[in-house]
GUTI-200033 format. One line per field, with one value per atom (N, C-alpha, C): atom name; chain; x negated, y, z; residue number from 1. Coordinates in nm, 2 decimals, padded with zeros to 4 digits. Layout:
! residues N
atom <- c(CA,...)
mol <- c(A,...)
east <- c(X,...)
north <- c(Y,...)
up <- c(Z,...)
seq <- c(NUM,...)
! end
This chain:
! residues 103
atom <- c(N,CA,C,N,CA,C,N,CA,C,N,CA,C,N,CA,C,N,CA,C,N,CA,C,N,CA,C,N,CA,C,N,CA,C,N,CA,C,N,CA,C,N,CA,C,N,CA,C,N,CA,C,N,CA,C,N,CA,C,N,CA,C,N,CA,C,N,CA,C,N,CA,C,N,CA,C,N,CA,C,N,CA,C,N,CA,C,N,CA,C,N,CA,C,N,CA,C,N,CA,C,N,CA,C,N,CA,C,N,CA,C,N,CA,C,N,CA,C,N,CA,C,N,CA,C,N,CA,C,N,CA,C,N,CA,C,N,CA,C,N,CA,C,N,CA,C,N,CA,C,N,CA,C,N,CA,C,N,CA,C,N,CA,C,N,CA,C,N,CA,C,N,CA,C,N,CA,C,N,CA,C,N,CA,C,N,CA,C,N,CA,C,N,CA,C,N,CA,C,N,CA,C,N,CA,C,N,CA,C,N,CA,C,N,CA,C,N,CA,C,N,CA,C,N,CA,C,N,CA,C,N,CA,C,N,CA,C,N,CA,C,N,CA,C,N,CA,C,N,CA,C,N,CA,C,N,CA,C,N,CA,C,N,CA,C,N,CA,C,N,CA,C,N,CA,C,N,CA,C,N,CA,C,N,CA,C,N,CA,C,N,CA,C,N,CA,C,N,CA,C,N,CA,C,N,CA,C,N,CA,C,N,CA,C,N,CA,C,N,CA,C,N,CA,C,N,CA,C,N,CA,C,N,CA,C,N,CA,C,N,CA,C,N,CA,C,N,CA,C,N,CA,C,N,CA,C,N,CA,C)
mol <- c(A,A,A,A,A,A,A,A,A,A,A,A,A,A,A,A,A,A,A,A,A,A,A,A,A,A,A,A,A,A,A,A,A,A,A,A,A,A,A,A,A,A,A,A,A,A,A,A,A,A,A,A,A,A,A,A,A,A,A,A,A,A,A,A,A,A,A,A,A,A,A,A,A,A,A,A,A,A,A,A,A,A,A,A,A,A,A,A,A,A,A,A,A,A,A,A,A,A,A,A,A,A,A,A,A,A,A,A,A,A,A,A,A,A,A,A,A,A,A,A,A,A,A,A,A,A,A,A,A,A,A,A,A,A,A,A,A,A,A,A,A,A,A,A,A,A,A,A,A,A,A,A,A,A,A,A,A,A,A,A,A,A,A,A,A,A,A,A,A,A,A,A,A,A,A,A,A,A,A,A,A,A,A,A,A,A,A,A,A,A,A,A,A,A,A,A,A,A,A,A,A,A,A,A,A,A,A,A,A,A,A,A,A,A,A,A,A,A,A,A,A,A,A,A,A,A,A,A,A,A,A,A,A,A,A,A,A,A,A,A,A,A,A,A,A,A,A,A,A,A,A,A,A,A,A,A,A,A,A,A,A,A,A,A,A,A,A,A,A,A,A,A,A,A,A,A,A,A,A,A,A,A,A,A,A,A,A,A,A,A,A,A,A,A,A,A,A,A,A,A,A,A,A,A,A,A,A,A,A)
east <- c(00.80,00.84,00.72,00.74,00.64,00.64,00.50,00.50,00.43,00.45,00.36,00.21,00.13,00.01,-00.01,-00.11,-00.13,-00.30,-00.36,-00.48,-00.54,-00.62,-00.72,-00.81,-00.84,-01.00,-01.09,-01.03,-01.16,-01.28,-01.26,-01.43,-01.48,-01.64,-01.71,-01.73,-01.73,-01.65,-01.57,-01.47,-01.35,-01.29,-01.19,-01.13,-01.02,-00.98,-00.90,-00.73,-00.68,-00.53,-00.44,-00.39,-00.28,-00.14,-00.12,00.00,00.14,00.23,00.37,00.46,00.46,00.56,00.44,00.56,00.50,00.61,00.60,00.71,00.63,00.65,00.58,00.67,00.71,00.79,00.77,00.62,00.54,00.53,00.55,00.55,00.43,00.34,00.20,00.18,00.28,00.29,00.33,00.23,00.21,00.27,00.20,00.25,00.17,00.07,00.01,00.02,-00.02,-00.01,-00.17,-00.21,-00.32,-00.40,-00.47,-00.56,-00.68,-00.68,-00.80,-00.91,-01.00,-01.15,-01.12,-01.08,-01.09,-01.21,-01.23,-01.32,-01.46,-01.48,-01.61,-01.62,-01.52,-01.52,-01.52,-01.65,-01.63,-01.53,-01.63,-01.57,-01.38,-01.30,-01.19,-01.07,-00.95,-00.86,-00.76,-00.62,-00.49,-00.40,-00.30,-00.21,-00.03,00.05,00.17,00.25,00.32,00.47,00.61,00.67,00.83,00.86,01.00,01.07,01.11,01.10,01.10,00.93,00.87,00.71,00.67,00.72,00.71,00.55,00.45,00.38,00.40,00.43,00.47,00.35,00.23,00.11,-00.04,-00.13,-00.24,-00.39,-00.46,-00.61,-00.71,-00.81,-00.99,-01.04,-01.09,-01.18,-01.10,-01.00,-00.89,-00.97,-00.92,-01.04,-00.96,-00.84,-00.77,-00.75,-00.83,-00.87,-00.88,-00.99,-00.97,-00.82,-00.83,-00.79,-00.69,-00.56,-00.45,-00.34,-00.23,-00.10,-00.04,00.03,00.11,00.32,00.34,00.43,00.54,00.46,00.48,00.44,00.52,00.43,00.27,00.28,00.17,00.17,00.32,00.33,00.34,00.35,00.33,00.50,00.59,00.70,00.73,00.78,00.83,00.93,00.91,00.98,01.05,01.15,01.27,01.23,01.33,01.31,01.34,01.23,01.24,01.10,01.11,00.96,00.95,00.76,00.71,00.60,00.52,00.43,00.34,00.22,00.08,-00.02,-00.10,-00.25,-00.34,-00.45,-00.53,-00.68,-00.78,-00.90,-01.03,-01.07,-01.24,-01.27,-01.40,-01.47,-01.40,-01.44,-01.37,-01.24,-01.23,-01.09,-01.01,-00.88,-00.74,-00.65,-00.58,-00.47,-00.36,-00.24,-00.12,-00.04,00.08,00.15,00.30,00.38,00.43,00.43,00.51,00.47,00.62,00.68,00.84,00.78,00.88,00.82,00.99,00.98,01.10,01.07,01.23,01.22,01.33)
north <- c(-02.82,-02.78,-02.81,-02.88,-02.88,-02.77,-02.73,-02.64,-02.66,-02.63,-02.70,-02.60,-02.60,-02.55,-02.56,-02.47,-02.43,-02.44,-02.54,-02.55,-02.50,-02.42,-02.30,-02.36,-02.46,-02.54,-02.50,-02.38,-02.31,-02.23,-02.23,-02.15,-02.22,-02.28,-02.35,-02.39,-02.55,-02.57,-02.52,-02.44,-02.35,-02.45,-02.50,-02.61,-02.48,-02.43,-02.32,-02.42,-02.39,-02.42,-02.28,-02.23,-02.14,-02.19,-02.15,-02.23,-02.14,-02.18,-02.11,-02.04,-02.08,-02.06,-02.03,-01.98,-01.94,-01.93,-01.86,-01.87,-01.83,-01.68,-01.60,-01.56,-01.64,-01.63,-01.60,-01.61,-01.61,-01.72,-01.83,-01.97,-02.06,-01.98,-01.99,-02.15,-02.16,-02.25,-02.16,-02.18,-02.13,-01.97,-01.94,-01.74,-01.71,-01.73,-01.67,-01.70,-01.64,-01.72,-01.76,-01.87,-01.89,-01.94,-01.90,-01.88,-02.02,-02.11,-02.20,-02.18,-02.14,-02.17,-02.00,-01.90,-01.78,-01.74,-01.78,-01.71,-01.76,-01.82,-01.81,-01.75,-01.69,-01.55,-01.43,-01.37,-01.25,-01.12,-01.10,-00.98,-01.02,-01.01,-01.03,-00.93,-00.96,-00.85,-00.93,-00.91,-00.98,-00.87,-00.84,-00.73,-00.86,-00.80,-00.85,-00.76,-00.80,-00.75,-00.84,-00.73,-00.80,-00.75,-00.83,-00.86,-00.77,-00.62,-00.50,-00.46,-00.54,-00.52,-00.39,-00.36,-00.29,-00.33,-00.28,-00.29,-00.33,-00.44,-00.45,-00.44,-00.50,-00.54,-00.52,-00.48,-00.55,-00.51,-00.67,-00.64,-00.62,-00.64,-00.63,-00.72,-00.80,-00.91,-01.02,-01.08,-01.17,-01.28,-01.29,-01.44,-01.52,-01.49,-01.59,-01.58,-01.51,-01.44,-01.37,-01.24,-01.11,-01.05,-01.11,-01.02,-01.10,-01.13,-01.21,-01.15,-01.20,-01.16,-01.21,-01.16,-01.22,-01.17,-01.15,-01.11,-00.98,-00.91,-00.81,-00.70,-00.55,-00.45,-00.37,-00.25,-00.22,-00.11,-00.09,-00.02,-00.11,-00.22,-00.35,-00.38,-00.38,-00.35,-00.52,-00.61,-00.75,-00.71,-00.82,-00.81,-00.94,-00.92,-00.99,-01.12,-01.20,-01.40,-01.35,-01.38,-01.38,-01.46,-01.43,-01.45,-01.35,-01.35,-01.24,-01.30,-01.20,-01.24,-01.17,-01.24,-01.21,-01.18,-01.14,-01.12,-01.16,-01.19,-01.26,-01.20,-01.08,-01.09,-01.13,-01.18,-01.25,-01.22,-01.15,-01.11,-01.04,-01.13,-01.05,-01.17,-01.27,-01.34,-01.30,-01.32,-01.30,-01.41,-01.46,-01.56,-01.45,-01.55,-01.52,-01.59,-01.54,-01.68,-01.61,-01.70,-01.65,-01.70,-01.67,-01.75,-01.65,-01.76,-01.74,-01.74,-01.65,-01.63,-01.67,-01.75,-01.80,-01.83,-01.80,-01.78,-01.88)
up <- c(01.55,01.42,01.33,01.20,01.11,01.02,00.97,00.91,00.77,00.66,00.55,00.54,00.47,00.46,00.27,00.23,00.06,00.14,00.06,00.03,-00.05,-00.03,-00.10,-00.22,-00.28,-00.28,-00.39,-00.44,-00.58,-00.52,-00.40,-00.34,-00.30,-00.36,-00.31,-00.17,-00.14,00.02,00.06,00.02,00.11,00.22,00.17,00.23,00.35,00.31,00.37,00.35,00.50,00.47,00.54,00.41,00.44,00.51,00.61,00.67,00.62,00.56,00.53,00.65,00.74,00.85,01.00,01.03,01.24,01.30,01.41,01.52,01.63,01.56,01.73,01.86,01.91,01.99,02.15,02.15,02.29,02.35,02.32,02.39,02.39,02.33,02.31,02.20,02.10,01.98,01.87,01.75,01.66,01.68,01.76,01.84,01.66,01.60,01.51,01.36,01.26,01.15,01.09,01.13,01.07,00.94,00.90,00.76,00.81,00.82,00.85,00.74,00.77,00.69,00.65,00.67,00.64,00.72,00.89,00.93,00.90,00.77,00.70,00.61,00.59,00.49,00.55,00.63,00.72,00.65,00.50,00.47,00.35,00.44,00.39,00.39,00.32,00.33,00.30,00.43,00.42,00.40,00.29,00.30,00.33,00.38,00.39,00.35,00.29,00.21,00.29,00.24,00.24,00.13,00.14,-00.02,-00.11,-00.03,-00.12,-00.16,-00.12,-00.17,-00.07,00.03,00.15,00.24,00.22,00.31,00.46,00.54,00.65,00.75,00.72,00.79,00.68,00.75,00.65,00.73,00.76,00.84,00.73,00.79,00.74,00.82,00.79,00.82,00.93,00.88,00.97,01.01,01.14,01.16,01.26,01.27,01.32,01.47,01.52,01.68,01.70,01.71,01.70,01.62,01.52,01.39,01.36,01.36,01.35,01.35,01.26,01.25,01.36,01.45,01.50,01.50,01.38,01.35,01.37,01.37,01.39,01.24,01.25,01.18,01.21,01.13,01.17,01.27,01.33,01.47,01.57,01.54,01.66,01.67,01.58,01.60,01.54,01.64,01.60,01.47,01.38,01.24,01.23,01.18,01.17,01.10,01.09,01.08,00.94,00.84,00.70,00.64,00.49,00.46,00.45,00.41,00.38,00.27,00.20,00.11,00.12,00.09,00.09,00.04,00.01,-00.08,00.03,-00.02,00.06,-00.05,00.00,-00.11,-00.03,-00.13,-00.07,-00.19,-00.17,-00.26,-00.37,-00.50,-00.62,-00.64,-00.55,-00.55,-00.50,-00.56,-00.48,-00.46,-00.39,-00.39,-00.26,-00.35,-00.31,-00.28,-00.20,-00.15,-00.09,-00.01,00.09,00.23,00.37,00.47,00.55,00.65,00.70,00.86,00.87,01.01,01.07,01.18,01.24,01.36,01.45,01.58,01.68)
seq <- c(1,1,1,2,2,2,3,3,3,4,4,4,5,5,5,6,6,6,7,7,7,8,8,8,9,9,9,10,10,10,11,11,11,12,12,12,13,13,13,14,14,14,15,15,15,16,16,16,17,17,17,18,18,18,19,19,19,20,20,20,21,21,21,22,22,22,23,23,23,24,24,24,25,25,25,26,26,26,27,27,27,28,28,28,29,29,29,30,30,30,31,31,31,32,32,32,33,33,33,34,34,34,35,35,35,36,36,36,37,37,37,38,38,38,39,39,39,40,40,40,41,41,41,42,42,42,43,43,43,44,44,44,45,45,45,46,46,46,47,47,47,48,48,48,49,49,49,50,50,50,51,51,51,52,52,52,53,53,53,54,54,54,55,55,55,56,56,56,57,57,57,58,58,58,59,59,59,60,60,60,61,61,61,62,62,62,63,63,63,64,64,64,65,65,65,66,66,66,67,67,67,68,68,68,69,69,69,70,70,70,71,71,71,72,72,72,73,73,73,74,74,74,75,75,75,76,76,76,77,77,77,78,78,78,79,79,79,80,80,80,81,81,81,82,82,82,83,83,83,84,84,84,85,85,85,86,86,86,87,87,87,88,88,88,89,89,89,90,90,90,91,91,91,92,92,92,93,93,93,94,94,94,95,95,95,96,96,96,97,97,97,98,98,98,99,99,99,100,100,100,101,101,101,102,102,102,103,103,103)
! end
C-alpha cells in the first residue's frame, strides 16, 4: 500500500515527513504511524483527535520507538478505520494535519 507523506520544511534542517495513513494490523508493515525527523525534536507533543474533536490519543516526546502511535486509544483500545487529526508541538511551533488509519 502506498501512503503519501506532508513534508514539514520551516524548521531549520527539519526535513520531517508526516506520513497520512498506517495499517496497524500486526503484520509488522506500517503497524505504526510515523513522524520521520521528529526524533530530533526530543522535547515534543502529539495530540490525536477524531472528528468530533474527541481526544483519542496524545504522547510527550514521540520518537517513533519508544513512544509511538500505534492505533489505538489512550486505554490501548484498537480504534476504528477512519481518519483522525493531529497537532504536532515543537517548541513554540505547531502544525497540523490529518492521517487514516486502515486495515
Amino acid at each position: 500500500m502506498l501512503f503519501r507523506s506532508v513534508t514539514v520544511a520551516d524548521l531549520p534542517g527539519c526535513g520531517w515527513h508526516i506520513y497520512s495513513a498506517f495499517s496497524p494490523e500486526g503484520d509488522g508493515t506500517n503497524d505504526t504511524w510515523v513522524i520521520d525527523g521528529i526524533e530530533d525534536y526530543k522535547r515534543n507533543r502529539v495530540v490525536l483527535f477524531n472528528r468530533w474533536e474527541d481526544v483519542v490519543n496524545e504522547f510527550e516526546d514521540y520518537d517513533n520507538e519508544k513512544v509511538v502511535w500505534n492505533g489505538t486509544n489512550k486505554k490501548g483500545v484498537e480504534l476504528p478505520e477512519a481518519t483522525y487529526f493531529y497537532i504536532i508541538v515543537v517548541g513554540d511551533k505547531q502544525y497540523s494535519g490529518w492521517v487514516q488509519i486502515t486495515r
